[in-house]
N, C-alpha and C positions, 0 to 999 in steps of 0.2 A: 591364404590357402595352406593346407598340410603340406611338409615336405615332399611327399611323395603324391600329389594330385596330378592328374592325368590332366592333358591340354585338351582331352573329351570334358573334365569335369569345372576347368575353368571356360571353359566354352556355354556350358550349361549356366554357370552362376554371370555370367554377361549376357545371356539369353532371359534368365528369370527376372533380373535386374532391369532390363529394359521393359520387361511386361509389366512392371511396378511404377512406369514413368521415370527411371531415374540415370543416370548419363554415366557409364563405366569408363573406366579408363583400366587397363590393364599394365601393370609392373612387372618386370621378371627379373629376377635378381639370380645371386648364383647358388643359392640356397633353395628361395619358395619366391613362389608368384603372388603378388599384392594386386587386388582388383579393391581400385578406387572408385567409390559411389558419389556419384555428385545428382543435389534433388533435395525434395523436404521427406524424408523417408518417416516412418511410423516403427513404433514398436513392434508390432505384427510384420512390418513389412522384414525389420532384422531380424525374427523368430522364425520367418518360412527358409532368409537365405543361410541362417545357421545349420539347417537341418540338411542341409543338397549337400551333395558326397564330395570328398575334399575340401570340405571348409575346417578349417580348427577354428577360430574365432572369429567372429565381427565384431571392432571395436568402434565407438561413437569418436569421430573426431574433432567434432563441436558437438556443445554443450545443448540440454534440449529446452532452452528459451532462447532460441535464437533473434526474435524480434524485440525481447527484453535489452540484450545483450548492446555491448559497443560494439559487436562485428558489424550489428544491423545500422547501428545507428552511434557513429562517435563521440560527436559532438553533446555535451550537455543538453537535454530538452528543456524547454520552457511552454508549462502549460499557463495559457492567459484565457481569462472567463471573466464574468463582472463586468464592473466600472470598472477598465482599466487596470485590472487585477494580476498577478503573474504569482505560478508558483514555480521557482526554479530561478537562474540568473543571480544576479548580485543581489536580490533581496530576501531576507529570512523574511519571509512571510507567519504573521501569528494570526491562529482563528484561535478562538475563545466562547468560553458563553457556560450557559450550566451544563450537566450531566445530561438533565432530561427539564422537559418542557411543562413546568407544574401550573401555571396559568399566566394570563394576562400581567401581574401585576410583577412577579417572581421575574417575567421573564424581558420586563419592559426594565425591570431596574438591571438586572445583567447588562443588558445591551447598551444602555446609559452609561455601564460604567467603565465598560471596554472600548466602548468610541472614543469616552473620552481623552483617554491615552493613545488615539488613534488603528486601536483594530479595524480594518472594513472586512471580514469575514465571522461570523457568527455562528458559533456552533450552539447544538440542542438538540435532543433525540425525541423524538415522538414516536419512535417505538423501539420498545426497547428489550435487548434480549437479554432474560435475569435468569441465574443460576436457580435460584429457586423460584417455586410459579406462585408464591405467593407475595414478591418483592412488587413492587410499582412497575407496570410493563411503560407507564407511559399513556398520552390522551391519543395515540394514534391519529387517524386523520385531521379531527380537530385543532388535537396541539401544530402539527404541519401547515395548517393553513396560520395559525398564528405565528408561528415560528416568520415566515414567508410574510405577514403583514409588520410586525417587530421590524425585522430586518428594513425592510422599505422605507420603515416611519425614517430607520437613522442611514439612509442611504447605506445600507452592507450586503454585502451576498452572504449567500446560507449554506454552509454541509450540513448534514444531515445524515444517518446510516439508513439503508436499506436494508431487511433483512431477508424479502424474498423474490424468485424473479416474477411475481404474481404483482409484487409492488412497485418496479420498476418504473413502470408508466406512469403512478402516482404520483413517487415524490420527484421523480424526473422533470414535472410539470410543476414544482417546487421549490426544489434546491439548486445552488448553481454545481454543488460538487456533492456527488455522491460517495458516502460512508460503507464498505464492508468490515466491518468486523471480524474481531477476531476469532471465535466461532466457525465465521461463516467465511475465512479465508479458502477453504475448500469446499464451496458448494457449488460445484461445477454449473449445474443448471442458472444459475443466481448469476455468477463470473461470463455464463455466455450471453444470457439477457444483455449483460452491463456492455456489452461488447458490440452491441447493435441500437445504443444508445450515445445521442452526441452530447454528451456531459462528461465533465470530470470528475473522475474514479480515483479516492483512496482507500488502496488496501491495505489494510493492517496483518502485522504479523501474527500465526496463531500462537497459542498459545505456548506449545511444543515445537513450533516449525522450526526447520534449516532453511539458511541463507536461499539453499536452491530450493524448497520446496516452494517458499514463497516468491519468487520470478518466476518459477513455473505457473504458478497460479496467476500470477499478471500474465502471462503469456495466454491465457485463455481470454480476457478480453482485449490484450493487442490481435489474437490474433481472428475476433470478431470483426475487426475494422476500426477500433476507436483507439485512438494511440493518445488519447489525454489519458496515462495512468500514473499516479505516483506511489511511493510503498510507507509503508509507519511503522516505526519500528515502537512498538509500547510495551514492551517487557516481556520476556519467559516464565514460565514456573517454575521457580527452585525450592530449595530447602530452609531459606531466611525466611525466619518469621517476622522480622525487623521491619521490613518491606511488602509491600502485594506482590509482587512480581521482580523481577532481577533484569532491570534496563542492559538492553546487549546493545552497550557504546563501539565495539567492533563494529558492528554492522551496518553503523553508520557511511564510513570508509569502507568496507568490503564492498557495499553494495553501490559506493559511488564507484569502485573500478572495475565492477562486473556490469555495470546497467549506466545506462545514461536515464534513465527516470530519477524524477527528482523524490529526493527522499526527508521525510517528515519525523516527529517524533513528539510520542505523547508521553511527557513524564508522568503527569496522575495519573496514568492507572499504572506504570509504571510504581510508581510510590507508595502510593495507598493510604500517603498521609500529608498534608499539606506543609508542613515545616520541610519535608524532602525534595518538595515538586521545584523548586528555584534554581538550588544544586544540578538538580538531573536536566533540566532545562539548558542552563548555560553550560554544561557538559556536552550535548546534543550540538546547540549552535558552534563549538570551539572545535568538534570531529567534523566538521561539513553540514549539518542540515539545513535542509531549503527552509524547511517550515516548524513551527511549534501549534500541538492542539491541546490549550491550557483547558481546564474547567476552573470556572469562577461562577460562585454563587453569592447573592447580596447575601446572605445568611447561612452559611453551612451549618451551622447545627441545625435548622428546619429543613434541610432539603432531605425532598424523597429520595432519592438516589445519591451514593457516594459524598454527598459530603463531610466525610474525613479527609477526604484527597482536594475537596474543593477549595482555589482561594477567594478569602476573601477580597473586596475592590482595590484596599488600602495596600495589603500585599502581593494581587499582582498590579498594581501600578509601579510598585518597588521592582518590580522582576521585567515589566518592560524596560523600566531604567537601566539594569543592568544589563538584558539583553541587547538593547542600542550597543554598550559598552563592548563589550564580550565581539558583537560582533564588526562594528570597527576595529577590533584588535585582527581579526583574521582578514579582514577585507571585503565583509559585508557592510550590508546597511541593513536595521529593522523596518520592516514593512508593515 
């Protein structure tokens, strides 16, 4: 409250306070009077009580992803889905597979070659969201349901991206862990869908986002009800041309000591070029990450999408080698 507010006008803001659901607590100090809100209060709800007469400010005194947060939840989460699968805990968990889902034969030889180094998680987009509308969008539902019999043939579970909340119920009935994109880190309707759905949720960083905008955006499907969320951090847009995007290895650790969600990291698109992705990989697992989402194509030069970023089999079998490595040095195990 202002110095000079009248015990009519803090009367008033414990009176309006209550009518918003939220529990006051009143401080009087020998200067000015502190009325403490305790509650899930709203942006609108601090815009009405800054305006009542002897307010000078309302300040937030926690942050607004509180279900993200370690106030909500301290301990480390561990999302488990699959065959016995877990993302978070002592295992760096790797999904792998191509960019996108160009047919049966493309995407049997991927999957072949990621088991065989032990991946059980299988990525592949069957729809896919391209800068320009003339790039490969992807086979859509078909590729999905392939993606989904793939997966089976080699005992794996499947991510997958979603890109609307129209499609939610689709590939839900699909995949075992559902894909936001980065695009689509802000599309609120899509995040609340995802939020009334019992699958796990990776959301990736946008492209331009802060640390906070993205837990805010998790916090829209925690605060649906579905608390399997984890975050990916797969690069910014800078100003190297060198790279596709400029991997933010802070946020690896920022975001393990602001969130107990377990957090992943895609060096390909991060890279943008395959001689890069290995570097920025074992970089990710040495800062803390739970997980890695490689692309690997049997053939990157034929592939419709991305492969310049994709590796080939022979090089990431190299890169799981090292990953094992890298992370028995910090007191992981690869998954």
């Amino acid at each position: 409250m202002a110095a000079g507010a009248t015990s009519e006008q803090v009367e008033e803001v414990v009176r309006r306070a209550r009518q918003l659901g939220l529990s006051p607590e009143v401080s009087h100090g020998r200067e000015r009077t502190i009325v403490g809100l305790i509650g899930h209060e709203t942006e609108p709800d601090l815009e009405k009580l800054s305006t009542l007469g002897g307010v000078e400010r309302v300040v937030r005194v926690l942050h607004d992803h509180p279900l993200a947060s370690r106030d909500f939840h301290p301990e480390d989460r561990v999302i488990t889905f699959g065959p016995g699968l877990a993302l978070g805990g002592p295992e760096v968990l790797i999904m792998a597979g191509p960019c996108a889902v160009e047919g049966e034969q493309q995407l049997e030889a991927a999957a072949a070659a990621v088991r065989r180094v032990g991946v059980r998680v299988l990525r592949g987009g069957a729809f896919k969201p391209r800068t320009s509308p003339y790039s490969f969008q992807g086979l859509g539902e078909p590729g999905l349901l392939l993606l989904r019999e793939v997966a089976d043939r080699h005992q794996m579970a499947v991510i997958t991206e979603v890109l609307s909340a129209e499609d939610v119920a689709l590939v839900s009935a699909h995949a075992d862990i559902l894909q936001v994109g980065a695009r689509n880190m802000q599309n609120y309707r899509l995040l609340q869908a995802l939020g009334e759905v019992d699958r796990p949720v990776l959301l990736k960083r946008g492209l331009a986002a802060t640390v906070d905008e993205l837990l805010q955006a998790a916090e829209y499907v925690l605060a649906g009800g579905n608390q399997k969320v984890a975050l990916c951090e797969r690069g910014l847009r800078g100003f190297e041309p060198s790279v596709r995007f400029s991997l933010d290895i802070t946020s690896v650790p920022v975001l393990k000591r602001l969130s107990s969600l377990p957090v992943v990291v895609d060096p390909s698109h991060a890279a943008g070029r395959a001689q890069y992705v290995p570097a920025l990989a074992l970089a990710g697992v040495a800062a803390g990450a739970d997980g890695l989402l490689v692309e690997v194509h049997p053939d990157p030069s034929s592939a419709l999408s991305d492969g310049a970023q994709s590796l080939d089999p022979e090089a990431f079998c190299a890169l799981v080698h090292q990953v094992s490595q890298v992370a028995a040095a910090v007191g992981r195990r690869a998954a």
